[in-house]
C-alpha positions as CSV (number, residue, x, y, z in Angstrom):
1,X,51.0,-289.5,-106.6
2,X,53.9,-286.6,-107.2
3,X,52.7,-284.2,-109.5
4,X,55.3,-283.0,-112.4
5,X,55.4,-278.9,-113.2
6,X,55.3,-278.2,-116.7
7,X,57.8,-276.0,-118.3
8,X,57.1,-272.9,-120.8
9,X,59.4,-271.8,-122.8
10,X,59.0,-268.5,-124.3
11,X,61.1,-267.5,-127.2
12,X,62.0,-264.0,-127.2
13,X,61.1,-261.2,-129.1
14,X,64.1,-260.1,-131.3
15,X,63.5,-256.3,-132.7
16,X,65.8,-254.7,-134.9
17,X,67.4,-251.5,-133.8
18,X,65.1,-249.0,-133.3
19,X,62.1,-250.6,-133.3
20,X,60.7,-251.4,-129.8
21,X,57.4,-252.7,-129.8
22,X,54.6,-252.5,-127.2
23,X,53.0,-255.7,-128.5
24,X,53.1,-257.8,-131.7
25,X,49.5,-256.5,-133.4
26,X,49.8,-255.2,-136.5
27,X,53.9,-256.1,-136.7
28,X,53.7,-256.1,-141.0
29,X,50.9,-253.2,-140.9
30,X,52.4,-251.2,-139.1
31,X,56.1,-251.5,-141.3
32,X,57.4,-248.2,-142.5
33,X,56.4,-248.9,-146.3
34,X,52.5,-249.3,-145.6
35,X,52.4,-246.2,-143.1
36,X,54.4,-244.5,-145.7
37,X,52.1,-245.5,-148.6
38,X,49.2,-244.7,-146.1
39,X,50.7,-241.1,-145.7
40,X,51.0,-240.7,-148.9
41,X,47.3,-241.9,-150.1
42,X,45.6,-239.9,-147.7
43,X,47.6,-236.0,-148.0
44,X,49.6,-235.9,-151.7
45,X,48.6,-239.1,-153.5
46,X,47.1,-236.9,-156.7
47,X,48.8,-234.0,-158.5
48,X,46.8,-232.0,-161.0
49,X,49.1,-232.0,-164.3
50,X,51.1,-229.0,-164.9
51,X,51.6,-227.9,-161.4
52,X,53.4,-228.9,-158.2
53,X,49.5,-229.0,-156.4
54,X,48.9,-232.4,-154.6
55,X,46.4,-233.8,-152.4
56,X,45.3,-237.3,-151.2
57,X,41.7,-239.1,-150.2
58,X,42.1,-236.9,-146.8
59,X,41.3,-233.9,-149.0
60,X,38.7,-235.3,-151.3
61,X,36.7,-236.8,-148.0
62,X,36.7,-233.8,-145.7
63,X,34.7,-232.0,-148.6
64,X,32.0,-233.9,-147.5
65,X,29.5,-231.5,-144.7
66,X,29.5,-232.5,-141.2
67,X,31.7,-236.2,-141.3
68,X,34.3,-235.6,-144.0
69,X,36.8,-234.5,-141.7
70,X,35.5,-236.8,-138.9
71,X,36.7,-239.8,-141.4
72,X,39.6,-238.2,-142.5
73,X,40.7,-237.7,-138.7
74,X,40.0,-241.2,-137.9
75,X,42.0,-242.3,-141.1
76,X,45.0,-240.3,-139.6
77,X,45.1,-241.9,-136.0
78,X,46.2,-245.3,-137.9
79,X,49.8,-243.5,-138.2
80,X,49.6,-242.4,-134.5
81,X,48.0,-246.2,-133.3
82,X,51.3,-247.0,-135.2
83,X,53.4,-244.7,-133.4
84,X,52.6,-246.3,-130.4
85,X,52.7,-249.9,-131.1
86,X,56.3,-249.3,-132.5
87,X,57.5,-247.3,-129.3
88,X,57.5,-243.8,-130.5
89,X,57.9,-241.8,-127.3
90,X,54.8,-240.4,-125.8
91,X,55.6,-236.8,-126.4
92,X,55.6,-237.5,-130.2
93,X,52.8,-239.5,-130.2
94,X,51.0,-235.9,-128.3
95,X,52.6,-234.2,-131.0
96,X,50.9,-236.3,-133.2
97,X,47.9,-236.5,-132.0
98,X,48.6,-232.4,-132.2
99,X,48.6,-232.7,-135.7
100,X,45.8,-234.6,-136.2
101,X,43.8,-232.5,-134.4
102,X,44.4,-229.3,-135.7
103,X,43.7,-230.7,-139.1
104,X,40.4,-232.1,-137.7
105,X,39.1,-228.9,-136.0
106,X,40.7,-226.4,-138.5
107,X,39.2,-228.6,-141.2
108,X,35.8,-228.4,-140.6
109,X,35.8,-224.7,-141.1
110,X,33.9,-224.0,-144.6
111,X,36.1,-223.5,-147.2
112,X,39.2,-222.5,-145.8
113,X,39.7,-225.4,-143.4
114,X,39.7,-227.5,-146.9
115,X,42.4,-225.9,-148.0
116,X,44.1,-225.5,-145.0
117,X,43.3,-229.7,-144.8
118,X,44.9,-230.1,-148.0
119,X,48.4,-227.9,-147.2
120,X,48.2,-228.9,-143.7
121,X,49.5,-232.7,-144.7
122,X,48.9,-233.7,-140.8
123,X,49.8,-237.3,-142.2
124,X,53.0,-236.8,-143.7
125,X,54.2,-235.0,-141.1
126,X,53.2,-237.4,-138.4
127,X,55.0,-240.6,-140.2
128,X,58.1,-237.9,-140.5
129,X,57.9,-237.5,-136.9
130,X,57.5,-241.8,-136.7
131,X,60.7,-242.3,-138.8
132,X,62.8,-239.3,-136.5
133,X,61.6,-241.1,-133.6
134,X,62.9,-244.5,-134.5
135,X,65.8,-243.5,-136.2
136,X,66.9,-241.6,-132.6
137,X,64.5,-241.7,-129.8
138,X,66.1,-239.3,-127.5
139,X,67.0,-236.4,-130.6
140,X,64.4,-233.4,-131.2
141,X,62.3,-234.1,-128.0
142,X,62.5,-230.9,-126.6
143,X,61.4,-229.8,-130.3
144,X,57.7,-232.0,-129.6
145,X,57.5,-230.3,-125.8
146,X,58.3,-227.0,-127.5
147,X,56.0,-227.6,-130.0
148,X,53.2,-228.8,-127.4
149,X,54.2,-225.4,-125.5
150,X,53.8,-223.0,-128.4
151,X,50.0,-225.3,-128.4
152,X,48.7,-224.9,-125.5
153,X,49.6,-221.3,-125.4
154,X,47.5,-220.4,-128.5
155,X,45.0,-222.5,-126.7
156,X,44.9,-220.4,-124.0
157,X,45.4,-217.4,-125.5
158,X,41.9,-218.4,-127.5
159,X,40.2,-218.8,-124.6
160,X,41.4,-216.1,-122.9
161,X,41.1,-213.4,-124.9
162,X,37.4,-213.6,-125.6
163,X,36.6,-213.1,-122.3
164,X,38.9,-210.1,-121.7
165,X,37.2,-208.7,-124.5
166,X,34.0,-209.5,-123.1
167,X,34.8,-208.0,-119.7
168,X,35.9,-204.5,-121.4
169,X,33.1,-204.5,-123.4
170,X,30.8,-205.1,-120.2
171,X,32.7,-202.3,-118.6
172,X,31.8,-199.8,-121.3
173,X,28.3,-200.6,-121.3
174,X,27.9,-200.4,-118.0
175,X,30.0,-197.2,-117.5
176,X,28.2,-196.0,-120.2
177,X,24.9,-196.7,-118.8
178,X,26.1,-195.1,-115.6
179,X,27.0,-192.1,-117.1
180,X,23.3,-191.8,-118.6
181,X,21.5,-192.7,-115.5
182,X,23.5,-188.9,-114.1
């Protein structure tokens, strides 16, 4: 009994210019009108008449306490999950994330993080930064590590500076409490 191997054929995927993909879920989601229209719902879908003033659902539901910008956040990483289905290079998609952070963390401050949500437009920058990706991977990547630099050094400037001030104000107490104990 001879046994016969069975053959596979496996039609390519053809992708257009551009678009690389790592993996086919979402292929019609993902397409540049919904992430556009997406962008567009969530940061400058409404425009209060008789000004140039616009926000989007993102706004409206990170007036809500304590999850508002939790949701909106999680609204935003469709664009990113996007990003990264389509190829974007992985410095974007940090840049991105970026983005979506800063509106997250920034938004949850009372008040001012609303409005800072509402200019911030995390969303329509990030499918910008999508469509520059696609259009020509390799052009502006040193702008995303730059702009990942200039990050992390606020970051650690925040996290420094506290505890220098911390340390000199431990130093004058305790030089000041030396100089009393004389």
């Amino acid at each position: 009994m001879s046994v016969k191997p069975i053959r596979v054929e496996i039609e390519p995927e053809i992708l257009s210019p551009g678009q690389q993909s790592r993996g086919r879920h979402g292929a019609r989601l993902f397409d540049n009108h919904n992430l556009d229209l997406l962008s567009h719902v969530l940061d400058d879908w409404f425009r209060i008449p008789g000004t140039s003033f616009r926000f989007g659902i993102d706004g409206i539901v990170g007036l809500i306490p304590g999850i508002g910008d939790i949701l909106g956040g999680l609204a935003s990483t469709v664009i990113v999950l996007a990003a990264w289905f389509r190829g974007v290079p992985y410095v974007t998609i940090l840049r991105m994330v970026a983005n979506v952070g800063i509106e997250v963390v920034v938004g949850m401050i009372p008040f001012f993080g609303d409005w800072f949500d509402v200019a911030w437009k995390a969303n329509r920058r990030n499918y910008a930064l999508l469509e520059r990706s696609l259009n020509d991977p390799r052009k502006n990547q040193w702008g995303d590590w730059l702009y990942l630099a200039g990050i992390a050094t606020v970051m650690l400037a925040l996290t420094v500076l506290p505890l220098l001030v911390l340390a000199w104000l431990t130093g004058r107490v305790m030089g000041a409490g030396f100089h009393q104990s004389r």
